[in-house]
C-alpha positions as CSV (number, residue, x, y, z in Angstrom):
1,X,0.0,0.0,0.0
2,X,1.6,3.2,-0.6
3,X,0.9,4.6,2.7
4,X,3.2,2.6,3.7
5,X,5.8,3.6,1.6
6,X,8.9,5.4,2.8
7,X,9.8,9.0,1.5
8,X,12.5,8.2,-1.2
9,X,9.9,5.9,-2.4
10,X,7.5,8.2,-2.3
11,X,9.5,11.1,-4.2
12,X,10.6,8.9,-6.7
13,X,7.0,7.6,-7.6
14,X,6.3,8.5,-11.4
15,X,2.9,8.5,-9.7
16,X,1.6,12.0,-8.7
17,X,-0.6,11.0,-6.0
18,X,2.8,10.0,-4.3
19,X,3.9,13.6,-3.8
20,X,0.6,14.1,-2.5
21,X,1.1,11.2,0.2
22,X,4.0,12.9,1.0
23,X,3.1,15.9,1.7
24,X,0.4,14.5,3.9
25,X,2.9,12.5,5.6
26,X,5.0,15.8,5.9
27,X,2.5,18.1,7.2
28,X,1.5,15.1,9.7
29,X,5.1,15.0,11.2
30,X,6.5,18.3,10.9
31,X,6.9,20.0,14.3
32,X,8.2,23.3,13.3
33,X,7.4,25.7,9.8
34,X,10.6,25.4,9.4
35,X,10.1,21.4,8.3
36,X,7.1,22.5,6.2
37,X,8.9,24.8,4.2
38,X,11.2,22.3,3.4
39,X,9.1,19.9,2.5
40,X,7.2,22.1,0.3
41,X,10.4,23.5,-1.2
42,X,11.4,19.8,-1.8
43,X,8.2,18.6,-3.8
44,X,8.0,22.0,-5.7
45,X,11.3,21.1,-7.0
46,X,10.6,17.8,-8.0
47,X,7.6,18.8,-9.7
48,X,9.6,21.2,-11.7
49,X,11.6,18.1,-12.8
50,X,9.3,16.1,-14.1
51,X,7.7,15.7,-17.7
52,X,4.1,16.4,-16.9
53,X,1.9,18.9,-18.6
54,X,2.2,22.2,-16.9
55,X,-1.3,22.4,-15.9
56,X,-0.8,19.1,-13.9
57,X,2.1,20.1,-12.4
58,X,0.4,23.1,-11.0
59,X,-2.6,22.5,-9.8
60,X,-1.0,19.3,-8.2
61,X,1.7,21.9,-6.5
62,X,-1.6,24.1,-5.3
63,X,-3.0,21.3,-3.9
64,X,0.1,20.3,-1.8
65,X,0.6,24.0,-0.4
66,X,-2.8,23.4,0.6
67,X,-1.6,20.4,2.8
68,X,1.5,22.0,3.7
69,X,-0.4,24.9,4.8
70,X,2.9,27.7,5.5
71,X,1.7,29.7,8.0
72,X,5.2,31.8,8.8
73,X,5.2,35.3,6.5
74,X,9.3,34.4,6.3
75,X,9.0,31.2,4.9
76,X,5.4,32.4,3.1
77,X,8.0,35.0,1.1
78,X,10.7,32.6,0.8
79,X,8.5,30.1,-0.7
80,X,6.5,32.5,-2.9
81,X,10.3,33.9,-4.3
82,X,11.1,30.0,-5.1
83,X,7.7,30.3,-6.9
84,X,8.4,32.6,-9.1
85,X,11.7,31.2,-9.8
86,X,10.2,28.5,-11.3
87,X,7.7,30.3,-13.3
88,X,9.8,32.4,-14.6
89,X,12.2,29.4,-15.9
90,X,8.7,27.8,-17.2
91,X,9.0,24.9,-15.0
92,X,5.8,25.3,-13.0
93,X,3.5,28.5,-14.4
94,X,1.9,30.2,-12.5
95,X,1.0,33.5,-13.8
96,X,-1.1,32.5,-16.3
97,X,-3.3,30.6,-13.7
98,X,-3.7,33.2,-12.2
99,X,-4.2,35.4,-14.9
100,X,-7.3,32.9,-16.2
101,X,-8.5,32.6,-12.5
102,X,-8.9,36.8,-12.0
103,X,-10.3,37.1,-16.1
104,X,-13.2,34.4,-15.0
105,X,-13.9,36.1,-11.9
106,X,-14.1,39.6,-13.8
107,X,-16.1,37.7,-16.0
108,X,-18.4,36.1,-14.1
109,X,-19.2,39.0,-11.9
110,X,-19.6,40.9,-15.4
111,X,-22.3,38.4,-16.3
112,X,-24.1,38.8,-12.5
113,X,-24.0,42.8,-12.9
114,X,-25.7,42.3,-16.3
115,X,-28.4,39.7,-14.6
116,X,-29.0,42.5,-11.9
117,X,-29.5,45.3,-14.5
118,X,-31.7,43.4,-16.9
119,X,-33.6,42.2,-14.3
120,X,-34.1,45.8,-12.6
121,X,-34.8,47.1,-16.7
122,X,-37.6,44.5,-16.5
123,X,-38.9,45.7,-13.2
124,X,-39.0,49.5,-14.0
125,X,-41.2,48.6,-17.6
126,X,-43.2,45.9,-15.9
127,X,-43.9,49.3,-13.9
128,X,-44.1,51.7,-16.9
129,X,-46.8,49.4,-18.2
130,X,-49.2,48.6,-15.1
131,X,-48.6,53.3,-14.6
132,X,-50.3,53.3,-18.2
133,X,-53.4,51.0,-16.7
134,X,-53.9,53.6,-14.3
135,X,-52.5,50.9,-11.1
136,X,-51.4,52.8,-8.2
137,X,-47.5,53.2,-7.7
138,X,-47.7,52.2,-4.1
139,X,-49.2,48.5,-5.3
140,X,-46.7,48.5,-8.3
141,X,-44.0,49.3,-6.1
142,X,-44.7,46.5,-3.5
143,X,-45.4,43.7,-6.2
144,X,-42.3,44.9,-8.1
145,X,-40.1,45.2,-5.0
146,X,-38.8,49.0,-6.1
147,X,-38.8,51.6,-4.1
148,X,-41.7,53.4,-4.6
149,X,-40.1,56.8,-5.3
150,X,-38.4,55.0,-8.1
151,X,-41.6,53.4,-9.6
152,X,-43.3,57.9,-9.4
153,X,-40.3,59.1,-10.8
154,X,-40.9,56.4,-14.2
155,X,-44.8,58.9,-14.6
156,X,-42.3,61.7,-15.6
């Protein structure tokens, strides 16, 4: 079972779920940050070594920092400056994550802001129309959920 692996076994697994094992075992043993950041530092580097597809390699790397879990600001830096070592040589990128991760947000929140204004559009001419049937703006304005100063400003 691999659990019961050793570490060199472990970090010379051509199986990715390995590094993840060991970073569990890591995080499990590791008294001080100090032993964390290595570890971390260790299976970063590995990962940079190997031949998988960049997007493997990085999102498996996220994963482990997750199970690591720095919590010193020093070894934070110091691990985030390794970090962009390795992007910067191409070995594990990480901008461009990032990059797509922001343009979905701005994206998505784009497409909520849209929902929001359409939806309000559709309230003030759902208003607009029942004004023009002579309904009263206080009962438009509670069935519509407006404000009702907003619904007598749309008779101008």
């Amino acid at each position: 079972m691999i659990m019961d692996l050793d570490d060199s076994s472990l970090l010379s697994s051509s199986n990715p779920i390995a590094l993840v094992f060991y970073a569990a075992k890591s995080a499990l043993r590791a008294k001080e940050e100090l032993q964390r950041y290595n570890y971390l530092y260790t299976v970063a580097g590995l990962l940079a070594k190997r031949g998988w597809n960049m997007k493997d390699k990085r999102d498996l790397l996220l994963f482990i920092e997750r199970i690591i879990n720095l919590k010193d600001k020093t070894f934070k830096r110091q691990y985030w400056e390794y970090r962009q070592q390795l992007d910067k040589e191409g070995k594990i990128v990480y901008e461009h994550f990032l990059k797509d991760i922001e343009e979905e947000i701005v994206e998505q929140r784009g497409f909520e802001k849209g929902i929001e204004k359409g939806l309000e559009k559709g309230k003030e001419e759902m208003a607009r129309n029942l004004l023009t049937h002579g309904i009263s703006p206080d009962v438009i304005a509670q069935s519509a959920g407006l404000p009702v100063e907003q619904v007598r400003m749309l008779i101008k």
